[in-house]
C-alpha positions, 0 to 999 in steps of 0.5 A, spaced: 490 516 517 488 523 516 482 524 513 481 527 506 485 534 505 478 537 501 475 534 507 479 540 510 476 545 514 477 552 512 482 553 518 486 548 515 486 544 522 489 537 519 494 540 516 495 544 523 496 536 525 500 534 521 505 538 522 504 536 529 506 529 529 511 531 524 514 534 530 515 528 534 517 524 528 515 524 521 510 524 515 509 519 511 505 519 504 503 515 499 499 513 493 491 510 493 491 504 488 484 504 485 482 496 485 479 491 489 480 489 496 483 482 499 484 480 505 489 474 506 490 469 513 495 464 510 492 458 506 486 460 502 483 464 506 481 470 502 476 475 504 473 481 499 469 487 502 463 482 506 465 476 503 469 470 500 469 466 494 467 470 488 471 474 482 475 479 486 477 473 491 479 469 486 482 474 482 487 475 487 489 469 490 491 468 482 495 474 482 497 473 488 501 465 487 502 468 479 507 474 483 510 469 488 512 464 482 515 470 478 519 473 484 522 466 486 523 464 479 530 463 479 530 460 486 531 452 488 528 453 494 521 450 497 514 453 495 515 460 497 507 462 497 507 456 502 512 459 506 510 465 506 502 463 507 505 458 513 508 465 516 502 468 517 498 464 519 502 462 525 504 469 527 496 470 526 497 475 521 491 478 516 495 481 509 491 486 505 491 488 498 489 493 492 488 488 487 488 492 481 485 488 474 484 491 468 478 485 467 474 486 472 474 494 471 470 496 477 474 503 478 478 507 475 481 507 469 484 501 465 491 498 468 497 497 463 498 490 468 494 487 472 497 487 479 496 487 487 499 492 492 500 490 499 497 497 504 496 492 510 498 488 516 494 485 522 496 482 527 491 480 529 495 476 536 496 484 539 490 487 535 495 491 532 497 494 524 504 493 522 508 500 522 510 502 515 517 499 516 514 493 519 510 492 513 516 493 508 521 488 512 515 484 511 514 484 504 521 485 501 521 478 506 517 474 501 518 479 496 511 481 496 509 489 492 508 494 498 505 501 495 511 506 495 513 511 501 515 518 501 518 519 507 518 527 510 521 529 514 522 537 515 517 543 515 520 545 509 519 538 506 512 538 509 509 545 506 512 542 499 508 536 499 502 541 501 502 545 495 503 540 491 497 536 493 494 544 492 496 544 485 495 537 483 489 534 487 484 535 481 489 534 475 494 530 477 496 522 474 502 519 475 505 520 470 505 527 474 504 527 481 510 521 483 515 524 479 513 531 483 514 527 490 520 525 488 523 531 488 519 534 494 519 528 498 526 527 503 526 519 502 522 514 497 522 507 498 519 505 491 515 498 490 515 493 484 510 496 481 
């Protein structure tokens, strides 16, 4: 993770770093859900920030099951959210999550939708986070929403998404900035959501 870009110091350094670890692969960006976060080991373990058992808990455990049964719905097969909370608990894996809910309406504007976004994987078996392609084969396993992905992966590219973030960074929505990374970006994997 690299830190804000107005965090930036006037040599423009984290760019400079950027594009060096483009060099020996690629940049990712994606987009910051404003919501709540919540965390899941498997069975009900659900955790948010310093603590268990409260609104933001229970909000999410409810969008979390209310989700798996809208994405199975027309499957025969067993529980899928207790197969999804079997999996992780037995690779020792803690899931993570933007909850996004219009009723608890603690950040940012309204919501059309209340919704969760998976941005995390754990393992916490090797200390290790899941790769972005780890993550997404992980999610559309269990049909789980990931965030969107835009995949750059050339100097040319990169530069776009620097002069996009310049001209939109304090006056883009979505409405404007996805459809803009889109056009500048070299591959997008696109969530449910």
């Amino acid at each position: 993770f690299h830190p804000k870009f107005e965090n930036e110091n006037p040599e423009q350094s984290i760019r400079k770093q950027m594009l060096e670890v483009y060099e020996s692969g690629y940049l990712e960006a994606s987009i910051k859900h404003s919501g709540s976060l919540l965390l899941w080991s498997g069975g009900s373990r659900f955790y948010s920030k310093n603590s268990l058992d409260n609104q933001f808990t229970a909000a999410g455990e409810i969008l979390l099951r209310q989700h798996v049964v809208r994405a199975f719905w027309n499957e025969q097969d067993d529980d899928k959210f207790v197969q999804c909370s079997n999996f992780v608990e037995h690779y020792r894996l803690t899931l993570s999550f933007e909850v996004v809910t219009a009723f608890l309406a603690d950040h940012g504007a309204k919501p059309r939708r209340d919704f969760l976004i998976l941005t995390a994987v754990a393992d916490r078996s090797t200390a290790r986070f899941y790769s972005t392609v780890q993550l997404m084969e992980f999610a559309q396993r269990f049909r789980l929403p990931h965030n969107d992905c835009w995949v750059f992966t050339s100097p040319t590219s990169i530069q776009a998404l620097f002069e996009l973030y310049d001209r939109s960074r304090e006056t883009g929505t979505t409405s404007t900035v996805v459809p803009a990374l889109m056009d500048v970006a070299d591959v997008c994997v696109q969530s449910m959501y």
